[in-house]
N, C-alpha and C positions, 0 to 999 in steps of 0.2 A: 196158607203156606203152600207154597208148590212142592208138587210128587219131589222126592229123591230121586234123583238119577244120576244118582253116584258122585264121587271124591272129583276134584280137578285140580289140576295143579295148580294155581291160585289158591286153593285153599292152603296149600302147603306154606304157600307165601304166606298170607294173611297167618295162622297160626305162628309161623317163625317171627313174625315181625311182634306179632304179641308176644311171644316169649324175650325178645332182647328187649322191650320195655326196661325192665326187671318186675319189679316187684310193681311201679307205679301204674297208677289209676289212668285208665283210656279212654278216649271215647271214636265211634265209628269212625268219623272224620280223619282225624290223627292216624288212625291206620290209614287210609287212603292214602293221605299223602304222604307218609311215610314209604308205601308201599308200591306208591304211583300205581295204583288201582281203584276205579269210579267206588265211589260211598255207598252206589248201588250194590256193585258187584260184591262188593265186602260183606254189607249184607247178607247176599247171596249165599257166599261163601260159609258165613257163621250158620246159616239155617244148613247148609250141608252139613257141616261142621257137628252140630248138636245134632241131627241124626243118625250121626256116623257115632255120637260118643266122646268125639275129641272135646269140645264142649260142653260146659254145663248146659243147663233149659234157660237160664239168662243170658246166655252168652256173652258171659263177663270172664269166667274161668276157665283157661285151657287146663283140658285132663293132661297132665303131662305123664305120666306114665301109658296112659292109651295114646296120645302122641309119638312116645322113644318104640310102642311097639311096633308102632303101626311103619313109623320111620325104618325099624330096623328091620323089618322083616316083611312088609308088605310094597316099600317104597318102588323097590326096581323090579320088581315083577308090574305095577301100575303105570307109571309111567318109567318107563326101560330107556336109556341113550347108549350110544355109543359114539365113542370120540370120531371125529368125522375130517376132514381137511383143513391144513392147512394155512391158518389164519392170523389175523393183528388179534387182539382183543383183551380182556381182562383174566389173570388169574382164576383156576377153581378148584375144587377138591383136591388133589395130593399138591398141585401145585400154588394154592394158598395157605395161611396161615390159618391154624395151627400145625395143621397135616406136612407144612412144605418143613417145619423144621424138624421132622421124625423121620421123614422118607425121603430119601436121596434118590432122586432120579433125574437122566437127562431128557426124559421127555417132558411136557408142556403141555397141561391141559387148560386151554381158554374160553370163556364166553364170546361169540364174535362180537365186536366193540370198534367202529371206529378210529376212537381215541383210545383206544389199548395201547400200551406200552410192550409189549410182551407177544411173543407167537410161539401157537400154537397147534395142537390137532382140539378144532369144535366140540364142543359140549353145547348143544343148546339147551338154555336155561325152561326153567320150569315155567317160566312166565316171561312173555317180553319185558316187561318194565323192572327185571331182576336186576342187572345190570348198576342201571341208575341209584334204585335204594339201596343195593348192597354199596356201593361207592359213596352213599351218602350219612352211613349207620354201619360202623366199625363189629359192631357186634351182630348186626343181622348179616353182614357177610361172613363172617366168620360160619354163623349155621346154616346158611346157604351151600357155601365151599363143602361145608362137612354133607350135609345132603347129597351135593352131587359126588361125594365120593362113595356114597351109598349104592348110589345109581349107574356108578361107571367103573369101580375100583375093584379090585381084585379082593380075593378071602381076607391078606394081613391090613390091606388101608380100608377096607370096610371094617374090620373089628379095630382098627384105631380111633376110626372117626365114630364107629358107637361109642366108645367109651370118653370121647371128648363132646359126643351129644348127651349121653348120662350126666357130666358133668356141669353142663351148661342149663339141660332145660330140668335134670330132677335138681341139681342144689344150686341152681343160680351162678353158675360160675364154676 
């Protein structure tokens, strides 16, 4: 196994995209494509993953409470964004679902996206190939959105979108 050298954003993928399985039985593959990330890298990713703790030593089980910690309180200090210009793109944290129906605001934060419907000020995603899995997996966007509003949102939409990641990855829903 190769040295640790630290968390990546992809891993954050890879874990999220396990967690909106639900409960069902995975294998490496299925993340990939799920996640439009190489079966390698996934890999990769799980042997970070169980060094870090978030996974078991089989790397079958995400820790979900060393997961929600690590989300809530380590996320935006690791990889840190800030909404940036002006763009098309896809909905994300305050301004997707669940967040968008709690907090009313008129600004717009989007993934840049071509085919977006929507403009906004830029949030770039944790991972290029975010975009497409979230659009393609109702539920891993949803924990995506809530992640970046970890990462970009202020004191009240970050303690909303913990408590709708509590909800999601300790009781499944």
């Amino acid at each position: 196994m190769k040295k640790h050298s630290g968390m990546r954003p992809q891993d954050i993928v890879v874990l999220l995209t396990i967690i909106a399985q639900g409960g069902d039985l995975w294998m490496m593959k299925d993340i990939a494509q799920e996640a439009y990330i190489s079966a390698s890298e996934v890999t990769e990713s799980l042997n970070r993953s169980a060094k870090a703790g978030l996974v078991d030593k089989s790397k079958k089980k995400v820790m979900r409470h060393a997961l929600l910690e690590f989300l809530t309180h380590g996320l935006r200090y690791v990889f840190p964004q800030e909404p940036g210009a002006i763009v098309r793109g896809v909905p994300t944290a305050f301004s997707a679902s669940p967040l968008d129906k709690l907090i009313m605001s008129n600004e717009k934060l989007v993934w840049p996206y071509a085919k977006g419907k929507e403009r906004g000020q830029s949030v770039e995603p944790l991972y290029p190939s975010v975009v497409e899995a979230a659009l393609n997996k109702p539920e891993l966007y949803e924990l995506l959105a809530l992640v970046d509003a970890l990462r970009v949102g202020r004191v009240r939409e970050r303690e909303l979108a913990n408590k709708e990641l509590e909800k999601r990855i300790l009781n499944g829903r």
